[in-house]
N, C-alpha and C positions, 0 to 999 in steps of 0.2 A: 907393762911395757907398751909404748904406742910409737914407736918407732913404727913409721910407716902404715900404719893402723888408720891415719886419719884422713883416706882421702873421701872425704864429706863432700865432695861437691861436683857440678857436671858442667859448671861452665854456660849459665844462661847467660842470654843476651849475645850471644857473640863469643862464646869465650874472653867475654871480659877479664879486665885484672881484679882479683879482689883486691879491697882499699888495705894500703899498707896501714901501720899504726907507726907512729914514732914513740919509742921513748918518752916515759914520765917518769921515770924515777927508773923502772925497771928493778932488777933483786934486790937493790939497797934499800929500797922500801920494805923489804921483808924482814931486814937484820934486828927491830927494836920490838917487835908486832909482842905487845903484853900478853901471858899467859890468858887473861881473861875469863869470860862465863862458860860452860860448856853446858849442853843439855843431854838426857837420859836417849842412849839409842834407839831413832824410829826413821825408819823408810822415811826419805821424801813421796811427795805426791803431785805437788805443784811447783813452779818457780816462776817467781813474777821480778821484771824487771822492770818498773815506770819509764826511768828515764832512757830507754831504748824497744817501749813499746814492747815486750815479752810477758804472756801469759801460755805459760805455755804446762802441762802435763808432764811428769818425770814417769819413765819406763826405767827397768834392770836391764843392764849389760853386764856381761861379763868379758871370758877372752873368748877368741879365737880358738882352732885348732895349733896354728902356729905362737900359741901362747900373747897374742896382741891383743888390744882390748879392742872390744864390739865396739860399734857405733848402733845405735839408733838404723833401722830399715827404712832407705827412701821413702816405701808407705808411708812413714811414721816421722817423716822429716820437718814435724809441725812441733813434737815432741822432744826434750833431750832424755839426755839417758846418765842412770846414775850408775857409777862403775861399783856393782855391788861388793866388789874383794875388798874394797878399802871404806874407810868411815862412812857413818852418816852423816849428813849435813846435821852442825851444831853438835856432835861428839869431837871431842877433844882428838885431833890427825887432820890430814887432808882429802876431804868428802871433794870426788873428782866428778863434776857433771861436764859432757860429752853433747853435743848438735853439729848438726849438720848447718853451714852456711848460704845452701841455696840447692836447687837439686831442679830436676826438668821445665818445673812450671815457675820457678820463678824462687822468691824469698823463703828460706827457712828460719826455722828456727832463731838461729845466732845469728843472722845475717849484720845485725850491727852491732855484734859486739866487740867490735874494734875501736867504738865510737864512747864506751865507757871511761870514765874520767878516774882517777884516785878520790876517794872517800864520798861516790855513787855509790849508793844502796841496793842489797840482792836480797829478796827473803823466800824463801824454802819454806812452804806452807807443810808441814811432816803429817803421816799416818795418824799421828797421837795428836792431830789439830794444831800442834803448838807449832806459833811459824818464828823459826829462826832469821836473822836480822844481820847478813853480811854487810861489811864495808868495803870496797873496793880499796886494794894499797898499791896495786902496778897493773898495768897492761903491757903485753912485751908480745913481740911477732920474731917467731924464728923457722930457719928453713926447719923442714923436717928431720932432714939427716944430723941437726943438733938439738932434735927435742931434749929439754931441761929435765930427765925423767926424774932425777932427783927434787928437783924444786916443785916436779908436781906432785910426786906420789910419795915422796923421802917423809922422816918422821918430822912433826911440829910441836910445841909441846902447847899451841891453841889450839882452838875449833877454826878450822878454816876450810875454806874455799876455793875452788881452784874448777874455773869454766873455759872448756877446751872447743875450739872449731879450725876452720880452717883461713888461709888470707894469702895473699900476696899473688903472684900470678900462676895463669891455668896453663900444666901443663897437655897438650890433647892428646899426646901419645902416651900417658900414662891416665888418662883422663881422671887428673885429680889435681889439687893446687900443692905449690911447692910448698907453701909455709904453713904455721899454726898462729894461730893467736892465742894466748893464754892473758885470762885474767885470774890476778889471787886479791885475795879476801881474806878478813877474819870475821866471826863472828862478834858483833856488839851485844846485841840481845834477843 
Protein backbone atom coordinates (compact mmCIF):
# COMPACT_ATOMS: atom_id res chain seq x y z
CA UNK A 1 0.00 0.00 0.00
CA UNK A 2 1.60 3.51 -0.80
CA UNK A 3 -1.11 5.63 0.15
CA UNK A 4 0.90 8.27 1.40
CA UNK A 5 4.16 6.36 1.36
CA UNK A 6 5.48 8.51 -1.39
CA UNK A 7 6.49 11.62 -0.29
CA UNK A 8 9.92 11.50 -2.42
CA UNK A 9 10.86 14.89 -2.44
CA UNK A 10 11.97 18.21 -0.64
CA UNK A 11 11.12 20.79 -3.03
CA UNK A 12 14.58 22.11 -4.71
CA UNK A 13 14.74 25.18 -6.36
CA UNK A 14 12.12 27.03 -4.61
CA UNK A 15 9.61 24.71 -3.97
CA UNK A 16 8.98 24.49 -7.41
CA UNK A 17 6.09 22.55 -9.05
CA UNK A 18 6.93 19.37 -10.29
CA UNK A 19 5.95 18.98 -14.14
CA UNK A 20 2.54 17.68 -14.32
CA UNK A 21 2.14 14.82 -17.02
CA UNK A 22 -1.04 14.83 -19.22
CA UNK A 23 -2.57 11.81 -20.28
CA UNK A 24 -1.63 9.51 -23.15
CA UNK A 25 -3.79 7.02 -23.15
CA UNK A 26 -3.82 6.46 -19.41
CA UNK A 27 -5.43 2.77 -18.07
CA UNK A 28 -7.05 1.84 -21.34
CA UNK A 29 -3.73 1.37 -22.52
CA UNK A 30 -3.51 -1.55 -20.04
CA UNK A 31 -6.77 -3.24 -21.04
CA UNK A 32 -5.22 -5.45 -24.46
CA UNK A 33 -1.33 -5.73 -22.83
CA UNK A 34 -0.61 -9.69 -24.38
CA UNK A 35 0.25 -12.39 -21.87
CA UNK A 36 3.72 -12.37 -23.52
CA UNK A 37 7.51 -13.55 -22.48
CA UNK A 38 8.15 -13.81 -18.73
CA UNK A 39 11.60 -14.64 -17.37
CA UNK A 40 12.88 -17.06 -14.25
CA UNK A 41 12.91 -15.01 -10.86
CA UNK A 42 16.04 -12.77 -10.10
CA UNK A 43 16.50 -9.58 -8.07
CA UNK A 44 16.94 -6.42 -10.28
CA UNK A 45 20.34 -4.79 -9.94
CA UNK A 46 20.37 -2.03 -12.50
CA UNK A 47 17.69 0.10 -14.42
CA UNK A 48 18.65 1.97 -17.29
CA UNK A 49 16.47 4.36 -18.89
CA UNK A 50 18.10 6.12 -22.30
CA UNK A 51 15.58 8.18 -23.22
CA UNK A 52 15.35 10.14 -19.93
CA UNK A 53 19.09 9.87 -19.07
CA UNK A 54 18.55 6.98 -16.09
CA UNK A 55 21.43 4.72 -14.97
CA UNK A 56 20.80 4.12 -12.05
CA UNK A 57 21.39 1.04 -9.16
CA UNK A 58 18.18 -0.86 -7.73
CA UNK A 59 18.09 -1.21 -3.77
CA UNK A 60 15.21 -3.66 -1.74
CA UNK A 61 12.46 -1.94 -0.14
CA UNK A 62 9.92 -3.11 1.63
CA UNK A 63 6.98 -1.61 4.04
CA UNK A 64 7.02 0.40 6.70
CA UNK A 65 5.98 0.02 10.17
CA UNK A 66 2.55 1.50 9.43
CA UNK A 67 2.36 -1.29 6.68
CA UNK A 68 3.31 1.47 3.63
CA UNK A 69 5.91 0.76 1.19
CA UNK A 70 9.68 2.24 1.79
CA UNK A 71 11.07 4.38 -0.51
CA UNK A 72 14.70 4.49 -1.18
CA UNK A 73 16.84 6.92 1.79
CA UNK A 74 17.53 10.38 0.69
CA UNK A 75 21.43 9.14 0.97
CA UNK A 76 20.37 6.94 -1.69
CA UNK A 77 18.22 9.28 -3.83
CA UNK A 78 20.45 8.41 -7.01
CA UNK A 79 19.23 4.81 -6.64
CA UNK A 80 15.44 3.34 -7.03
CA UNK A 81 14.11 0.73 -5.08
CA UNK A 82 12.57 -2.50 -5.85
CA UNK A 83 9.51 -3.23 -3.64
CA UNK A 84 10.73 -6.55 -2.74
CA UNK A 85 6.95 -8.16 -1.45
CA UNK A 86 5.84 -8.13 -5.06
CA UNK A 87 7.54 -9.70 -8.45
CA UNK A 88 10.72 -9.48 -9.98
CA UNK A 89 11.16 -7.29 -12.87
CA UNK A 90 10.43 -9.84 -15.92
CA UNK A 91 8.32 -12.55 -13.62
CA UNK A 92 4.97 -12.78 -14.80
CA UNK A 93 2.93 -9.74 -11.81
CA UNK A 94 3.75 -6.25 -11.28
CA UNK A 95 7.61 -5.70 -10.41
CA UNK A 96 6.95 -2.14 -8.60
CA UNK A 97 10.32 0.05 -8.84
CA UNK A 98 9.94 3.21 -6.38
CA UNK A 99 12.60 6.91 -6.64
CA UNK A 100 12.62 9.64 -5.43
CA UNK A 101 12.17 12.81 -7.75
CA UNK A 102 14.48 15.28 -6.38
CA UNK A 103 15.68 15.61 -2.87
CA UNK A 104 18.23 18.67 -1.17
CA UNK A 105 20.76 18.99 -3.91
CA UNK A 106 18.95 18.89 -6.61
CA UNK A 107 17.81 16.01 -9.40
CA UNK A 108 17.15 12.40 -8.49
CA UNK A 109 16.60 9.59 -9.51
CA UNK A 110 13.12 9.72 -11.53
CA UNK A 111 13.26 13.28 -11.73
CA UNK A 112 12.03 13.04 -15.55
CA UNK A 113 10.05 10.50 -15.54
CA UNK A 114 7.01 12.15 -16.26
CA UNK A 115 8.76 13.01 -19.48
CA UNK A 116 8.36 9.16 -20.80
CA UNK A 117 6.35 8.63 -23.83
CA UNK A 118 4.07 5.16 -24.50
CA UNK A 119 6.26 2.41 -26.17
CA UNK A 120 9.92 4.21 -24.55
CA UNK A 121 11.95 1.54 -23.55
CA UNK A 122 12.95 0.30 -19.61
CA UNK A 123 15.33 -2.58 -19.07
CA UNK A 124 16.24 -4.13 -15.67
CA UNK A 125 19.60 -5.47 -15.95
CA UNK A 126 18.63 -8.60 -13.02
CA UNK A 127 21.15 -10.52 -10.57
CA UNK A 128 21.23 -13.51 -13.19
CA UNK A 129 22.86 -10.93 -15.86
CA UNK A 130 19.76 -11.25 -17.92
CA UNK A 131 18.29 -7.77 -18.78
CA UNK A 132 14.71 -7.57 -19.07
CA UNK A 133 13.20 -5.18 -21.87
CA UNK A 134 10.00 -3.06 -20.65
CA UNK A 135 7.87 -1.01 -23.10
CA UNK A 136 6.19 1.79 -21.89
CA UNK A 137 2.08 1.49 -22.35
CA UNK A 138 0.79 4.90 -20.07
CA UNK A 139 2.11 7.45 -18.03
CA UNK A 140 -0.72 8.97 -15.68
CA UNK A 141 -0.21 11.53 -12.65
CA UNK A 142 -2.64 11.25 -9.72
CA UNK A 143 -3.04 13.04 -6.32
CA UNK A 144 -1.91 10.73 -3.79
CA UNK A 145 -5.06 10.39 -1.92
CA UNK A 146 -6.20 8.33 -5.19
CA UNK A 147 -3.27 6.39 -5.63
CA UNK A 148 -4.43 3.45 -8.27
CA UNK A 149 -3.15 0.61 -5.65
CA UNK A 150 -4.84 -1.70 -7.64
CA UNK A 151 -3.47 -0.91 -11.14
CA UNK A 152 -0.01 -0.81 -9.39
CA UNK A 153 0.36 -3.69 -7.33
CA UNK A 154 -3.26 -5.67 -8.42
CA UNK A 155 -2.62 -9.12 -10.29
CA UNK A 156 -1.48 -9.00 -14.36
CA UNK A 157 -1.44 -12.13 -16.09
CA UNK A 158 2.17 -10.39 -17.89
CA UNK A 159 5.58 -9.45 -16.83
CA UNK A 160 5.09 -6.05 -16.10
CA UNK A 161 6.34 -2.87 -14.93
CA UNK A 162 5.20 -0.33 -12.92
CA UNK A 163 7.88 2.91 -12.01
CA UNK A 164 6.52 5.02 -9.04
CA UNK A 165 7.78 8.90 -7.98
CA UNK A 166 6.41 11.74 -7.22
CA UNK A 167 4.87 15.13 -9.44
CA UNK A 168 2.63 17.77 -9.39
CA UNK A 169 3.11 20.47 -6.79
CA UNK A 170 5.03 20.93 -3.26
CA UNK A 171 3.27 20.86 -0.59
CA UNK A 172 5.70 22.81 2.33
CA UNK A 173 3.69 21.91 5.28
CA UNK A 174 3.76 18.52 4.56
CA UNK A 175 7.08 18.74 2.92
CA UNK A 176 6.18 16.34 0.14
CA UNK A 177 4.44 16.78 -3.33
CA UNK A 178 0.71 16.22 -3.72
CA UNK A 179 0.73 13.78 -6.57
CA UNK A 180 2.50 10.48 -8.03
CA UNK A 181 3.53 9.79 -11.37
CA UNK A 182 3.16 6.22 -12.36
CA UNK A 183 4.52 4.68 -15.53
CA UNK A 184 3.27 0.95 -16.46
CA UNK A 185 5.04 -1.31 -18.83
CA UNK A 186 5.28 -4.68 -20.02
CA UNK A 187 7.79 -6.74 -20.65
CA UNK A 188 8.93 -7.34 -24.54
CA UNK A 189 12.12 -9.23 -24.12
Amino acid sequence: MVLGALAMGHGVRGQQEAPHYRDQGGPRALWNIPDGPELPASPPARIEIPGIKVKAKVIRVGQNEDRTVQVPPFARSGDAGWYEHGPAPGSRGPAVLLGHYDDLDGEAVFFRLHKLKPGARVTVVRQDHEKAVFQVDAVEQVPKWEFPRSRVYGEVRYAGLRLVTCGGSYDKSDHSYRDNVIVYAHLIK
